[in-house]
C-alpha positions as CSV (number, residue, x, y, z in Angstrom):
1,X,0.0,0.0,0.0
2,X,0.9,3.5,-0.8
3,X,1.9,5.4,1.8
4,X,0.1,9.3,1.9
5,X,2.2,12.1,0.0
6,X,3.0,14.2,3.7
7,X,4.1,10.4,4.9
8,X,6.1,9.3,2.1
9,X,8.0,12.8,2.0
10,X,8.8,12.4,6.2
11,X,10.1,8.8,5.0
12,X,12.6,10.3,2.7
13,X,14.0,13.0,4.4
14,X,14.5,10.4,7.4
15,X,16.4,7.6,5.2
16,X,18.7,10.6,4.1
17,X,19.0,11.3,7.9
18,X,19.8,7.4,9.1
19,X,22.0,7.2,5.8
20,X,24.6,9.4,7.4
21,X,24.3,8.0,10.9
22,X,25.9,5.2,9.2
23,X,23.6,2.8,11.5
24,X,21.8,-0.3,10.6
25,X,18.5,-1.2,11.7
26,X,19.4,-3.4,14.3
27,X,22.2,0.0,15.2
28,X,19.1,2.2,15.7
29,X,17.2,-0.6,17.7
30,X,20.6,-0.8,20.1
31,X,20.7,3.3,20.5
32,X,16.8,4.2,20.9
33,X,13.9,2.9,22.4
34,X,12.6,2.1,19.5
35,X,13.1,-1.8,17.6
36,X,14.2,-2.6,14.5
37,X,10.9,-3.5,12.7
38,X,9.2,0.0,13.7
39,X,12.2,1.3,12.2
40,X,11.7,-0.3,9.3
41,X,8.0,0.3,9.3
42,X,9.2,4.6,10.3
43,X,11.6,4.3,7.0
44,X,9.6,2.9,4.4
45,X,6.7,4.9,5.7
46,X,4.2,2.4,6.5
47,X,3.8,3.8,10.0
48,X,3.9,7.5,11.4
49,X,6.8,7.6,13.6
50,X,6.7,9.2,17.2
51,X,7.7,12.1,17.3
52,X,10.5,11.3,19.9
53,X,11.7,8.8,17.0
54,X,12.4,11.7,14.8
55,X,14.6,13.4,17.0
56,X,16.1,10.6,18.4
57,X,17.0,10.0,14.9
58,X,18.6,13.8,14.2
59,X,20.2,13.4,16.9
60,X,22.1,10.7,16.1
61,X,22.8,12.1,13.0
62,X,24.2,14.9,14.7
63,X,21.7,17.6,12.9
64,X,19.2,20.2,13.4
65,X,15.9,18.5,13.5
66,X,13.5,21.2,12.3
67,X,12.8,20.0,8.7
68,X,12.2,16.6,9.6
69,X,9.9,18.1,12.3
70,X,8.3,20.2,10.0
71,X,7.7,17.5,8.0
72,X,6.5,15.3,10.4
73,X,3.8,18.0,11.7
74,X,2.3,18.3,8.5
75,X,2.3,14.2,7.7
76,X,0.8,13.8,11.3
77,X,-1.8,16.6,10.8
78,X,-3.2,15.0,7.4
79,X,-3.5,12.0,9.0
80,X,-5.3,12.5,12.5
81,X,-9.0,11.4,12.4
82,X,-12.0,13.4,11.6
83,X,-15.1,12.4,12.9
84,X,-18.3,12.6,10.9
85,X,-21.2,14.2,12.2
86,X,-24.1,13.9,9.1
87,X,-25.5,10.4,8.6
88,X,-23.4,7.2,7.7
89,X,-26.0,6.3,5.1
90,X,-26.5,9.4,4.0
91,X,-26.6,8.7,-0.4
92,X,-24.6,10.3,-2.7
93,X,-25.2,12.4,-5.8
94,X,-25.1,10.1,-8.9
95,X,-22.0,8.3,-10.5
96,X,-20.4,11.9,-10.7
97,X,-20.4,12.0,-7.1
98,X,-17.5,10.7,-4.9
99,X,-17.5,8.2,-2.7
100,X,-17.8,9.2,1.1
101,X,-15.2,6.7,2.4
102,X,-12.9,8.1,-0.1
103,X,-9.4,9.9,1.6
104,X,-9.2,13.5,1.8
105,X,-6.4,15.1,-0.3
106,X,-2.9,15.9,0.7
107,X,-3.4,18.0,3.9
108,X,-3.0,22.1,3.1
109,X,-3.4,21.4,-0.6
110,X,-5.7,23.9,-2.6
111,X,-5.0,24.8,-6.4
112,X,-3.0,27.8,-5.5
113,X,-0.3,26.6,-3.2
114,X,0.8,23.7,-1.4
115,X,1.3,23.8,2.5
116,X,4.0,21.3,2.4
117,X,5.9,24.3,0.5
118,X,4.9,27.1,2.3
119,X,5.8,25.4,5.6
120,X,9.0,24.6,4.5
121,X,10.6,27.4,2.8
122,X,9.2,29.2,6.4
123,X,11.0,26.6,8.1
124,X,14.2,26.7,6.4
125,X,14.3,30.6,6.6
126,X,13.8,30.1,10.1
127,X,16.4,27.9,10.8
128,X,18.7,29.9,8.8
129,X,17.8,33.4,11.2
130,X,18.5,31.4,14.3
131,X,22.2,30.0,12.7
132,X,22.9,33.7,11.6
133,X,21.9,34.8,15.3
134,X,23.6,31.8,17.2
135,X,27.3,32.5,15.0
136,X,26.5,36.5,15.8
137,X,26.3,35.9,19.4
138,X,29.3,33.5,19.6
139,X,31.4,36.0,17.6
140,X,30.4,38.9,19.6
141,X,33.0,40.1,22.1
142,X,30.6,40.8,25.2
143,X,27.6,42.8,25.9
144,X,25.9,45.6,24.2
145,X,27.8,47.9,26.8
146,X,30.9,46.5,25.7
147,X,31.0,44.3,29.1
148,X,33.3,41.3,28.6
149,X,31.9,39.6,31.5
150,X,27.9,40.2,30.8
151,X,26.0,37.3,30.1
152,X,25.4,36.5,26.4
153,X,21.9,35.1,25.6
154,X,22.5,31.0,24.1
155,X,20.5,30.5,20.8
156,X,17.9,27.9,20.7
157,X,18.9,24.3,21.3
158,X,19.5,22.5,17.5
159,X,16.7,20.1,19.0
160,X,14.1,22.7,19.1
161,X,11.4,22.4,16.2
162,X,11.3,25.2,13.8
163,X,7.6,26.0,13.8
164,X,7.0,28.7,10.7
165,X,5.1,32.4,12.4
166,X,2.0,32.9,10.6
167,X,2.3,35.6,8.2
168,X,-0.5,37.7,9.6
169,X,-2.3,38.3,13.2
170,X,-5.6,39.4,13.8
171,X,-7.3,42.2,12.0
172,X,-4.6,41.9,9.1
173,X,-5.6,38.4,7.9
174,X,-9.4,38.9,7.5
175,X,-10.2,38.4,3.8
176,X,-7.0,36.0,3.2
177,X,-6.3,32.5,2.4
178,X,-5.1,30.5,5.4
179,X,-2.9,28.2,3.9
180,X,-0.9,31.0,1.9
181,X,-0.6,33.5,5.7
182,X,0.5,29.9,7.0
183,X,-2.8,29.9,9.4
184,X,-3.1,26.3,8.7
185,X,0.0,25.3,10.7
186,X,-1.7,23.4,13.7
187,X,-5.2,24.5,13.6
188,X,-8.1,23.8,15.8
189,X,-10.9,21.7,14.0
190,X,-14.2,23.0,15.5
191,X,-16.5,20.8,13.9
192,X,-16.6,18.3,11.0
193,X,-19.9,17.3,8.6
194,X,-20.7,15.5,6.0
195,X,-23.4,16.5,3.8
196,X,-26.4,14.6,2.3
197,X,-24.5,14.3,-1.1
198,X,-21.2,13.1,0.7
199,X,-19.2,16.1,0.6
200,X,-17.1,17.0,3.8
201,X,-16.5,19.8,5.7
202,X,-14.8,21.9,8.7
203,X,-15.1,24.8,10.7
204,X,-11.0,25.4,12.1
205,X,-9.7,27.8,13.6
206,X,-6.0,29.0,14.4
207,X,-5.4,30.4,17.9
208,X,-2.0,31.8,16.4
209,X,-3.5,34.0,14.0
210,X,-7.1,34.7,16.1
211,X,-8.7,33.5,12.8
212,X,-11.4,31.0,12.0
213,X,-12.6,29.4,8.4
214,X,-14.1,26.4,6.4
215,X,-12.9,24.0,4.3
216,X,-14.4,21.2,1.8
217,X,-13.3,18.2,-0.2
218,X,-15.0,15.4,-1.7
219,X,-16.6,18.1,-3.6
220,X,-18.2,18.8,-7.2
221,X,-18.1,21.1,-9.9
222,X,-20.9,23.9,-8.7
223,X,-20.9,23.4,-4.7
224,X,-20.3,26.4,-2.7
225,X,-19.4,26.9,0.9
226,X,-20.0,30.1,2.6
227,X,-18.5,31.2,6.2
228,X,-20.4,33.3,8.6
229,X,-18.7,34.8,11.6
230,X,-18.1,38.2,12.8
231,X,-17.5,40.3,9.5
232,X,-19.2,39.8,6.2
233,X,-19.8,36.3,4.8
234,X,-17.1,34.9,3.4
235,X,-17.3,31.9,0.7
236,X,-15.4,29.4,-1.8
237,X,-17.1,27.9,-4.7
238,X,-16.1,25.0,-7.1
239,X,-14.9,26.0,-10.2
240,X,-13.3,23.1,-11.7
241,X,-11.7,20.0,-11.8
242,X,-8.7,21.0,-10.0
243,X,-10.9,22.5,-7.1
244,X,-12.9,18.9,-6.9
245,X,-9.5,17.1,-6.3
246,X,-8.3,19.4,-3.6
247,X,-9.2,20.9,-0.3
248,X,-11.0,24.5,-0.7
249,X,-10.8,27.0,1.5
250,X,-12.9,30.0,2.6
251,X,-11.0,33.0,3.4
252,X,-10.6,34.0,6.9
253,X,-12.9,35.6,9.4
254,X,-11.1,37.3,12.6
255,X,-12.8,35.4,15.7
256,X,-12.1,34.4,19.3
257,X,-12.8,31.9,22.1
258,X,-16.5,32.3,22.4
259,X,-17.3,33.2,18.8
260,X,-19.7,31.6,16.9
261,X,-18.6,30.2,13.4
262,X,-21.4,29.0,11.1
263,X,-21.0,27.2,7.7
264,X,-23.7,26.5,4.7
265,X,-22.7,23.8,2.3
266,X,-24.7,25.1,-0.8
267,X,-24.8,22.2,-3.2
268,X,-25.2,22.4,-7.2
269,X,-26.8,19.0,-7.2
270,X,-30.9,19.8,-8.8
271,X,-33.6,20.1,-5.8
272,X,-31.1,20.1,-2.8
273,X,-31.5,22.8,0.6
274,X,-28.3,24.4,2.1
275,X,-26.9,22.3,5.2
276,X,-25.8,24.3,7.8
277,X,-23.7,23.6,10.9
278,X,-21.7,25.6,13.5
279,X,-19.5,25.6,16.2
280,X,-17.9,27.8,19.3
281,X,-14.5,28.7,18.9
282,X,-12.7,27.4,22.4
């Protein structure tokens, strides 16, 4: 079986990682509390690894592990569970329509940029600012004051995950996309629902950037989600092909805990109500 895209990336980058620990299977089973089959299961990407594993692995390797935490986040995130809240049975919308069992797409995928990306060009630029400030501080002959014996401040330990700042806060990311202001880095997931016609849904919100929004998948050419929270409505629609294969996003409303966030799944299927849900952001 084919591991998921986020997995099978996290599977690479750790084989590169193991490759120049030099260490066999049974060298990583001796050095970590993990055994040698999870490590082959970690590897070959059949299995999520603890996150502990993936240090434990840097740190053999005598690297930063940031990227592979990075990566990691985002391979765990698209595969945590979503619970449905609609009807098991309820019946989908013709051949056209997909089936409800069907996997979501790669997590923070939409057709105009991919999270894995975003996240790690935000990651590597942020491992690169705490190398430039961790040489400035060893170089640096003392204190501001010129004090030789002032204590210097030690940069951030190479074990540290490099987690990407969002690109806005607040009142400055109303109206944008979540994925592209990197909002969609650890989100909370109000609610999930499936509709009548099997499409899927959530209301998430991201206590980082004081935001909230909805997504679909399992979607068709037509349907239309709109958002309503504090501000005007805010909605995504279905244009195409590409849309239908991907996550789609509303843009983001500026909420906080107590809010209530409402969504309306407007479908294009002939004959067919809105279905509405909602949910308190905590």
């Amino acid at each position: 079986m084919t591991p998921p895209l986020e997995r099978a990336e996290l599977a690479a980058a750790l084989r590169e990682v193991r490759q120049r620990t030099g260490l066999s299977l049974t060298g990583l089973e001796e050095r970590t509390p993990f055994s040698k089959s999870s490590w082959g299961r970690y590897l070959k990407g059949d299995t999520l690894p603890p996150r502990d594993a993936v240090r434990a692995l840097c740190r053999l390797a005598g690297e930063p592990d940031g990227r592979c935490l990075a990566l990691w986040e985002i391979a765990e995130a698209a595969g945590s569970g979503r619970a449905a809240h609609a009807p098991a049975d309820a019946p989908s919308r013709g051949t056209g329509r997909k089936e409800a069992s069907a996997p979501p797409p790669p997590e923070g995928t939409n057709r105009n940029r991919s999270l894995r990306v975003a996240v790690a060009v935000a990651a590597g630029a942020a491992v690169l600012a705490s190398a430039v400030t961790a040489a400035v501080l060893l170089t640096d002959g003392g204190a501001p004051d010129g004090s030789a014996g002032a204590a210097r401040t030690a940069p951030a330990s190479p074990g540290a995950a490099v987690v990407p700042p969002p690109r806005c806060r607040g009142a400055s990311c109303a109206g944008k996309d979540p994925i592209n202001m990197l909002c969609g880095v650890h989100p909370d997931t109000l609610t999930t629902y499936r509709t009548a016609v099997g499409a899927r849904l959530e209301l998430r919100h991201s206590p980082r950037c004081g935001t909230s929004w909805a997504r679909m998948w399992a979607t068709e050419i037509g349907d239309r989600v709109e958002l309503v929270a504090p501000g005007p409505p805010r909605s995504a629609e279905v244009t195409d092909a590409l849309d239908a294969q991907a996550y789609l996003y509303t843009p983001m409303a500026v909420t906080s805990p107590g809010a209530v966030v409402r969504a309306c799944f407007h479908s294009s299927a002939a004959g067919t109500d809105p279905e509405c849900f909602e949910a308190t952001v905590r």
